[in-house]
C-alpha positions as CSV (number, residue, x, y, z in Angstrom):
1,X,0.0,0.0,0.0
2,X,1.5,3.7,-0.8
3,X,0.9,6.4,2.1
4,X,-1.9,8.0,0.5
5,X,-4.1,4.3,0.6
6,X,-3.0,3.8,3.8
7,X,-4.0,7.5,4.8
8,X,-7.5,6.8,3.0
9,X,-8.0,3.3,5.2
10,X,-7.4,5.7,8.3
11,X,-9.7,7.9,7.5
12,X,-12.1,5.4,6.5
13,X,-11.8,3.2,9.5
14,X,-12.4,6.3,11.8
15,X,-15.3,7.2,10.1
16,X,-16.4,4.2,10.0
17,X,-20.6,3.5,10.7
18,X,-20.4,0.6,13.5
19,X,-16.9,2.5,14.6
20,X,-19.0,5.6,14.9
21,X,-22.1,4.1,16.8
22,X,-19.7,2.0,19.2
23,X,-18.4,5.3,20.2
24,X,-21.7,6.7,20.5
25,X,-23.2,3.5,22.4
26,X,-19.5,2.9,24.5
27,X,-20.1,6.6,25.9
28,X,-24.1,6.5,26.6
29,X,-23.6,3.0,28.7
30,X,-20.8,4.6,30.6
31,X,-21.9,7.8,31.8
32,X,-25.4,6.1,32.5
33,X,-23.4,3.8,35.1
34,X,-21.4,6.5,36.7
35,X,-22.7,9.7,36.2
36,X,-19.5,10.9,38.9
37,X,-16.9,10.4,35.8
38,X,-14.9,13.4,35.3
39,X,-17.1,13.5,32.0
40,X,-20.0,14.3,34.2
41,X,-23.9,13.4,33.9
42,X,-26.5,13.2,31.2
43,X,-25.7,15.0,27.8
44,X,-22.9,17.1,27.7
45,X,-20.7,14.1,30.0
46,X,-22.0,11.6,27.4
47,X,-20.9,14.1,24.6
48,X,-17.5,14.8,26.3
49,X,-16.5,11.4,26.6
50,X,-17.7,10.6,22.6
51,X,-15.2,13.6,22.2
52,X,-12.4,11.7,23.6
53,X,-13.0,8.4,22.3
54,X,-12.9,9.6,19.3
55,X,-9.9,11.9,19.3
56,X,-8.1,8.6,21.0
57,X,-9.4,6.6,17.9
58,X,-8.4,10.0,15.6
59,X,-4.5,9.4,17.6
60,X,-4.9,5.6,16.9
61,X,-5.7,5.5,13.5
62,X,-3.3,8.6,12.3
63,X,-0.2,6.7,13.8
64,X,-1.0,3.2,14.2
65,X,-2.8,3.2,10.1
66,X,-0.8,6.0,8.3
67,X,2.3,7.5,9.9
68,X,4.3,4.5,11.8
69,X,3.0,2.0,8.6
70,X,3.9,4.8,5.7
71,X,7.4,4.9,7.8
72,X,8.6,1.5,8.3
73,X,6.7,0.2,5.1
74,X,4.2,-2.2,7.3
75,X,1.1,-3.1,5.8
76,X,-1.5,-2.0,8.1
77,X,-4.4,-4.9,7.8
78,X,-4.9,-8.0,9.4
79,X,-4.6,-10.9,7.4
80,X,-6.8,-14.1,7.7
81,X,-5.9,-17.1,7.2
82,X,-9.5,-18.9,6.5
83,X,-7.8,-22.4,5.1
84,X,-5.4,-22.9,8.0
85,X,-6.6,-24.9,11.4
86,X,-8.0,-23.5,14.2
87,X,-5.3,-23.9,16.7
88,X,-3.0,-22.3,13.7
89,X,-5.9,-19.2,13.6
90,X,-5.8,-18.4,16.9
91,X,-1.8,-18.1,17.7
92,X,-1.8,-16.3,14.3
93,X,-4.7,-13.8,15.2
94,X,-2.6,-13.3,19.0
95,X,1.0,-13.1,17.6
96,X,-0.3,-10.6,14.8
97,X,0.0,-7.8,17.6
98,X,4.0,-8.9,17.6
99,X,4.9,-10.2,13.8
100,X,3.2,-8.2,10.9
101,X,3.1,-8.3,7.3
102,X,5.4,-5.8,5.5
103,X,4.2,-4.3,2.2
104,X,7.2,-6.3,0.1
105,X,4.5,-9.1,2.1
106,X,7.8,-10.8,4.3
107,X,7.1,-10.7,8.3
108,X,8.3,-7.9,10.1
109,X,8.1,-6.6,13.4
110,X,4.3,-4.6,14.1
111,X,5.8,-1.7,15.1
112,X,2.6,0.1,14.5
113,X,1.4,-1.6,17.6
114,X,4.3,-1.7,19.4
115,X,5.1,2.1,19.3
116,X,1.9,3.1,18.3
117,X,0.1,1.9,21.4
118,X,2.7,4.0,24.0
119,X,2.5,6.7,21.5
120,X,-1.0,6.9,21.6
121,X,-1.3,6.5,25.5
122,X,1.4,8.8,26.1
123,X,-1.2,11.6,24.4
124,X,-4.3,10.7,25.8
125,X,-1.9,11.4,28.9
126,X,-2.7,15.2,28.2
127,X,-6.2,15.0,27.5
128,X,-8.3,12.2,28.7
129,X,-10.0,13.8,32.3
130,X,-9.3,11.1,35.1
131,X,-6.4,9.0,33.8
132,X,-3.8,8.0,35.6
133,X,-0.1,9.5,34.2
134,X,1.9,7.7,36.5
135,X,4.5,6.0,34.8
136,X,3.2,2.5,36.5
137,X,-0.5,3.7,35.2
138,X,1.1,4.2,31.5
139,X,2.9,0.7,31.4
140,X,-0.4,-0.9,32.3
141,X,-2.6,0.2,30.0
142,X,0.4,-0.1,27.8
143,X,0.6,-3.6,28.4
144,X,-3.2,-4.0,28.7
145,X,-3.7,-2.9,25.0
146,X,-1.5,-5.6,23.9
147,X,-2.7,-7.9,25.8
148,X,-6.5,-7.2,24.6
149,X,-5.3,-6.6,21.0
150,X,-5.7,-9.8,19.7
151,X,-9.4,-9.8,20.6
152,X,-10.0,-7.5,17.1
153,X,-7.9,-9.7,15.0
154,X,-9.9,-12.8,16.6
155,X,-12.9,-10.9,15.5
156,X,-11.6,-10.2,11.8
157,X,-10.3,-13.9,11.6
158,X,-13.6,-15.9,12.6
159,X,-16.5,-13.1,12.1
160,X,-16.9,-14.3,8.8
161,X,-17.5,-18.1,9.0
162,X,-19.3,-17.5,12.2
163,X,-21.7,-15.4,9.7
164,X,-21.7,-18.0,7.1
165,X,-23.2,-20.6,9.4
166,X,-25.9,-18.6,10.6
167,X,-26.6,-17.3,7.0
168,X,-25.9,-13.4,8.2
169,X,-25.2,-12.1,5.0
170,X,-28.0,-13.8,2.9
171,X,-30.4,-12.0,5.8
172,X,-28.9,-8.4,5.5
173,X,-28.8,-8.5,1.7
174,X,-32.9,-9.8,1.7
175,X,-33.2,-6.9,3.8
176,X,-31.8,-4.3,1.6
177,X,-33.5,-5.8,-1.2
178,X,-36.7,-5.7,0.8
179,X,-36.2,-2.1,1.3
180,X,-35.6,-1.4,-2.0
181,X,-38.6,-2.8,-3.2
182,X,-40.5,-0.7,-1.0
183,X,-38.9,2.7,-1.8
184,X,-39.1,1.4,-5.8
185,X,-43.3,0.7,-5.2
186,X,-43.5,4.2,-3.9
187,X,-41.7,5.8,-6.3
188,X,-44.3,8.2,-8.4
């Protein structure tokens, strides 16, 4: 991928529909169970804290999708591996976070997670009300993002034939046809 595609899949995975609504929904269910965050009650807490979820996922996208990939010539997707066995798809989905695919497609090291986790943290540092900037507070959360970053690639590797056996697909594309239908009927 050049820099300008991988600039494009940053942008496009930030603005993103379901990215955009898990924001939304992550930041209604928390300041519903503690309206005492230092985002505070009701609306404007729930719209502070969509404000820095999404400037954490602006951070996390411009370094860990465009600038640390463009850089060290990382390709920034997670590749599945649908044929291999199961055992083989999970330690490839967890060691993913560690080994990478470079864009010459040979294994490299992921720096975009590696760096681009502290870098990331180290910013929300300066913005997010509440957290912790202890350098013991840092390293955690550092080591808690790696630790939970496999659970996206586990989601990207077995998504798809979870949604094949329960027919997902063939339901959300009778539904759009369904709608269409309707909006053609109506149509003077």
């Amino acid at each position: 991928m050049t820099p300008d595609e991988k600039a494009w899949l940053a942008v496009h995975n930030l603005l993103d529909p379901f990215n955009l609504i898990t924001i939304g929904g992550e930041a209604a269910i928390s300041v519903a169970a503690n309206s005492h965050s230092p985002y505070g009650p009701g609306f404007p807490g729930w719209r502070r804290y969509v404000g820095v979820s999404f400037t954490q996922d602006m951070t996390g996208e411009f370094f860990g999708t465009f600038l640390i990939p463009s850089l060290v010539h990382q390709d920034p997707h997670y590749h599945r591996e649908p044929t291999a066995t199961i055992r083989h798809r999970i330690a490839h989905a967890a060691l993913q976070v560690l080994w990478t695919q470079g864009d010459n497609g040979r294994g490299m090291i992921n720096y975009a997670d590696l760096v681009g986790f502290a870098i990331d943290d180290e910013i929300g540092n300066l913005y997010v009300p509440g957290q912790q900037t202890r350098c013991t507070a840092t390293t955690e959360r550092y080591f808690t993002g790696l630790a939970t970053a496999p659970i996206d690639n586990y989601v990207t590797e077995f998504l798809p034939d979870v949604a094949r056996h329960i027919h997902i697909q063939i339901v959300v594309i009778q539904r759009v046809i369904n709608q269409v239908a309707r909006n053609d009927s109506t149509a003077p």
